[in-house]
N, C-alpha and C positions, 0 to 999 in steps of 0.2 A: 746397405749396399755401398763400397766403396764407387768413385768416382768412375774407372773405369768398367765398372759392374754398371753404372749409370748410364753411360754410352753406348755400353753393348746392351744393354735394353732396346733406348732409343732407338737404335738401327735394326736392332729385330722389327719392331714396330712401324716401323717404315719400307719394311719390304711386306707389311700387308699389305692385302685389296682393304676398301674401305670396310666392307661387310665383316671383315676377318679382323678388324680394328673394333668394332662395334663388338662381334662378339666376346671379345676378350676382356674390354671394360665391362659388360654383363655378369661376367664370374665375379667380379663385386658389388654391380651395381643390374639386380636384375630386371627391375622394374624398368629401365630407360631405354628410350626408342631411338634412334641417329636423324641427325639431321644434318645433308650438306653444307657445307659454306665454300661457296668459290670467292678463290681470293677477287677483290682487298682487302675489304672487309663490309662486314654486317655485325650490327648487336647482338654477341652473342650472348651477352645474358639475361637479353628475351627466350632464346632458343633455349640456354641451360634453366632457367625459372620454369619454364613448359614442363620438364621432366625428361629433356632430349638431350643430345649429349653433340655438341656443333663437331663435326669433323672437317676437317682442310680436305677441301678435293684439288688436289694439284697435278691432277692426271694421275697416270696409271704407269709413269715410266715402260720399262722395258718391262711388267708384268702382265700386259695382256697384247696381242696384234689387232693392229686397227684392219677389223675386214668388214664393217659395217659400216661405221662412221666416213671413210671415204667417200662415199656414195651420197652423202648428204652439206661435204661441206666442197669446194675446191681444195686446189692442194696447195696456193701457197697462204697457206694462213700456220698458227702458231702449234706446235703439237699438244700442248695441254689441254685445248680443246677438242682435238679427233679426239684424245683418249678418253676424257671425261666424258664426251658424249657416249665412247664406247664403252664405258660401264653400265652405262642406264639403256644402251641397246641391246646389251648381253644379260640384263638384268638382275645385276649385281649388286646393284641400289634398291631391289623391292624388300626389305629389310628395315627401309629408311622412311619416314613420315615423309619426307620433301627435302628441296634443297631452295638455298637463295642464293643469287645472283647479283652483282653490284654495278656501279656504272664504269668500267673502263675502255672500253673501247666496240665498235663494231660486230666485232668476232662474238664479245662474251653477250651483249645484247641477243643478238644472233641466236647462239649456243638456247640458252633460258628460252625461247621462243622452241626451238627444233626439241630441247629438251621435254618441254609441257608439253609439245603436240605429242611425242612417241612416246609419255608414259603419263597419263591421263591421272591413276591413280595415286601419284601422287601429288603434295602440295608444293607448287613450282611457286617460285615468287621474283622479282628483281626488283630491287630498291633503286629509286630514281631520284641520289645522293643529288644534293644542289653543285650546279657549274658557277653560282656569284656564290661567292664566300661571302663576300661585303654587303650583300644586298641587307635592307634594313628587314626584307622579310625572310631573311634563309633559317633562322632562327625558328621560327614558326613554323615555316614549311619541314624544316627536316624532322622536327619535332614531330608531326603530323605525318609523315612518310612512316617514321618508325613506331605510329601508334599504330596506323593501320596495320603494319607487317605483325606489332602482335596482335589484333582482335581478328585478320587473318586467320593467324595461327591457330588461336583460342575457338576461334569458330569450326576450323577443321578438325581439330583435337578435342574439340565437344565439352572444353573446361577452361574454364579463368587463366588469367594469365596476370596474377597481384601484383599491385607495388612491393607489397611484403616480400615475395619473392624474387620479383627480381632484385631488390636492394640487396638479400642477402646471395646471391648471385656476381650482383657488380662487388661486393667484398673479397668473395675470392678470385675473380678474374682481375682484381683492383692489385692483389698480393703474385696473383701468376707474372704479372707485367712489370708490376717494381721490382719482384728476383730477378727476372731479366733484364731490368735497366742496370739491378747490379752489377747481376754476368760481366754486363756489355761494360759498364765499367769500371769494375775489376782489368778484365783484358785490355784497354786502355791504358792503363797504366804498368802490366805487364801482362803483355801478351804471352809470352812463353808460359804462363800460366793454365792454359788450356789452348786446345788446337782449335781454329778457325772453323776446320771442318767438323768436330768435333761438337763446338756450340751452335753451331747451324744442323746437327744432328738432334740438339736435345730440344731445342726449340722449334726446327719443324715435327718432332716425333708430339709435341705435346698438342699440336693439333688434331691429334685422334687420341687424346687423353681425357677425361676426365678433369677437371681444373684439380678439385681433392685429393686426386692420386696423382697429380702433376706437381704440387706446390711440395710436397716433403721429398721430391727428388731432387728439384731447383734447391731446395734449402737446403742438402744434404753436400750437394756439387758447390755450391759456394761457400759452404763451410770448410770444403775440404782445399778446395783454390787459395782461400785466405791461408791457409796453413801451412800447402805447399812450399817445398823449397825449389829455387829455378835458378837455372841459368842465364843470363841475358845472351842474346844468341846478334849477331848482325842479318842486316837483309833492310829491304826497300821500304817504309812503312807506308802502307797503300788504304786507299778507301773502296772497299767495291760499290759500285751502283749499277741499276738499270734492272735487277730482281726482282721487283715488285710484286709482278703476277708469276708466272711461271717460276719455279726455281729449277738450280741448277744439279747437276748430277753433284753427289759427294766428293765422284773422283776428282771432277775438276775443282774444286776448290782444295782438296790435298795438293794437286798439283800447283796452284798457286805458291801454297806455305814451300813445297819442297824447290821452287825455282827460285826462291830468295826473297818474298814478299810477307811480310809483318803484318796480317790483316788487324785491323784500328778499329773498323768500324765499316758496315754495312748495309744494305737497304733487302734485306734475306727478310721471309716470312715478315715481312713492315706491318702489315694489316692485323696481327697478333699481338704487335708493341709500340700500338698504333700514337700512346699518348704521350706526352711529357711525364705527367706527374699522375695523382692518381685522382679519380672522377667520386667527388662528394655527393651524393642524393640529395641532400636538403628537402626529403619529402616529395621529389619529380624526381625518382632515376631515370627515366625516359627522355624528358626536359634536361638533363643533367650530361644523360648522353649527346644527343645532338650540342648543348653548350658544347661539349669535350671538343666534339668532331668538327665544330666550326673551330675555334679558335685553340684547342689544347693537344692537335695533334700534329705529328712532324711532317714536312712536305714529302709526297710523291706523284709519277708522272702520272697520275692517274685525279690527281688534286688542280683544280685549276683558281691559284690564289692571289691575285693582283697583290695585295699587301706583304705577302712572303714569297717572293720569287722563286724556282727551284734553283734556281742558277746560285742565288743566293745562299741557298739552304747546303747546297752541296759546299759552297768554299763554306761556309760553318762548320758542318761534319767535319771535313779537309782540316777544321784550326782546331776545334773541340778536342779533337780525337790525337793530334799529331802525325795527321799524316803528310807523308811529301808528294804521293803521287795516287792517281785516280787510273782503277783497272773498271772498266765498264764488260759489263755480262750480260745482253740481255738475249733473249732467246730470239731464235730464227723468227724472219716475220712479224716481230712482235713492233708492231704499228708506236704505239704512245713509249717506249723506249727505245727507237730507232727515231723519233722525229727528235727526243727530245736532246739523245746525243749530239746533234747538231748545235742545239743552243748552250750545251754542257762543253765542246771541247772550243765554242769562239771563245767561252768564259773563262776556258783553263789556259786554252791558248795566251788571250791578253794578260793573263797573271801567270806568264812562263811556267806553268804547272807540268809534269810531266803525264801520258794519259797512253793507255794500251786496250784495245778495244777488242773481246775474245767474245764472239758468239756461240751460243750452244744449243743443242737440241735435246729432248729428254732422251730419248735411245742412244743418247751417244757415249760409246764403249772404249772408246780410242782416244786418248790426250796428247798424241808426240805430236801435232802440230801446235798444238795450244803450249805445249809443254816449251817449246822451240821458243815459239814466239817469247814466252814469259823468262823462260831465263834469258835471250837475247835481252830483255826489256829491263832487269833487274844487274846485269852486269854492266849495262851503259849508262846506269846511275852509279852503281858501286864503285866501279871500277874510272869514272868519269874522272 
């Protein structure tokens, strides 16, 4: 497949329902059962060892109407939740062994509870990730979270759940995350190299991939990137944040690139390339994991780390990456990335940072305000 045979995949793949993602990875893999993950993250190579196959549930975009889910949650909360819960109201997840849930905010605690009450049969979970990083016992304790989540599992699914397999599990989700550390930078150092919107295609599409049939397309797209010939183009060079959970429509991040903005580097699907570097078993892949996840992965608003500030973390992306200015995205209502903008633009503010702040919804169809905003935003640096 060339490159853009690549992406037009991925975006097919992406305007599945989950169920319709599951059965497609089937025609190769028939043997394997789905299993949700709502973002940030969860060990998925518990879930992929099991013989399940972790899918991103990131709502349902504009592919289903919320006429269920209203009724069980108020209205100003986030929409990735109406919708996701309106999948498993409409029964669109009876297909799936179960889903897990992680710790970010209210709303998704919330969801996992209303979820496990209205669908009984399957296996509902939420992982109750450590809030002290530092503590001398988080080590242990996460360790011990994520044993339970697999003998959980193992217990529901009526079969072991090895170290032997998950270790060869964490190898290839070990190879999915360092292609994508390349991706990320590769486009760093030329962006014109692949469109923004483009790699935030292929790497949310790989969340209802299969890791096996996801790594020879990674490897394929950055063969073809390094070969590339490009232009260097002008424009803003930006950092987006505040994506963490929800993500954003496609369009809006095209409309980013077309109003004059260089994206560098982002916090899009974070929970999928959650780590620095990549996670050694040493005989504990379990043990190995939680290590990672205390100390080996990158901040977000959803992390609460005394020793690595996010504030901090964001001006690093900011130097890492090359960029001059910070476009913040986070979605409507979304609690831990609307607080956390607060303490993100005192810190851009005191370090004369320039910052544009465009909220989004998933149904949203229509960019000419955001579109306004973002070129007004990229000609007053440009043109400054």
């Amino acid at each position: 497949m060339t490159s853009e045979q690549i992406v037009q995949h991925c975006r097919d793949v992406l305007e599945l329902l989950p169920r319709e993602a599951l059965a497609l990875a089937r025609e190769k893999h028939p043997d394997i059962g789905g299993f949700g993950v709502f973002p940030v993250y969860a060990p998925l190579e518990i879930i992929h060892a099991a013989g399940l196959m972790p899918v991103g549930l990131f709502g349902a975009g504009d592919k289903v109407e919320i006429s269920h889910a209203d009724s069980r949650f108020q209205s100003f909360i986030c929409s990735i939740a109406k919708s996701t819960l309106e999948l498993f109201l409409r029964d669109e997840m009876d297909d799936f062994v179960g889903a897990v849930f992680s710790s970010i905010c209210d709303v998704a605690r919330n969801l996992s509870s209303l979820v496990q009450r209205n669908t009984p049969a399957l296996y509902i979970e939420y992982l109750h990730l450590p809030q002290n990083m530092a503590s001398a016992g988080s080590l242990d304790y996460t360790t011990a979270e994520f044993t339970r989540f697999r003998t959980n599992l193992a217990s529901h699914l009526e079969r072991e759940i090895t170290d032997e397999a998950i270790g060869k599990s964490l190898v290839l989700y070990n190879k999915v995350r360092s292609l994508t550390r390349d991706l990320y930078g590769h486009r760093k150092h030329k962006p014109s190299s692949i469109d923004a919107s483009d790699l935030y295609t292929v790497v949310q599409a790989g969340t209802r991939m299969m890791p096996e049939d996801f790594i020879p397309l990674l490897e394929q797209l950055l063969a073809d990137m390094k070969t590339r010939k490009v232009h260097p183009r002008d424009g803003v060079k930006v950092v987006i944040e505040g994506s963490f959970c929800e993500q954003p429509p496609v369009g809006l991040i095209d409309v980013v690139e077309a109003a004059g903005c260089l994206v560098k580097d982002d916090d899009m699907v974070v929970g999928w390339r959650l780590f620095h570097e990549d996670i050694v078993a040493n005989g504990d892949p379990v043990g190995a994991m939680a290590q990672a996840y205390l100390t080996g992965s990158v901040y977000t608003s959803v992390r609460h780390d005394r020793d690595n500030p996010r504030t901090v973390g964001l001006m690093n992306r900011m130097k890492n990456s090359g960029a001059e200015a910070v476009i913040f995205a986070p979605a409507k209502f979304c609690e831990p990335a609307l607080l956390d903008y607060v303490l993100f633009r005192q810190k851009l503010d005191e370090a004369d940072v320039p910052h544009l702040k465009v909220e989004f919804e998933e149904k949203m169809w229509t960019f000419e305000a955001s579109r306004t905003e973002l070129e007004t935003f990229a000609e007053s640096m440009l043109f400054d």
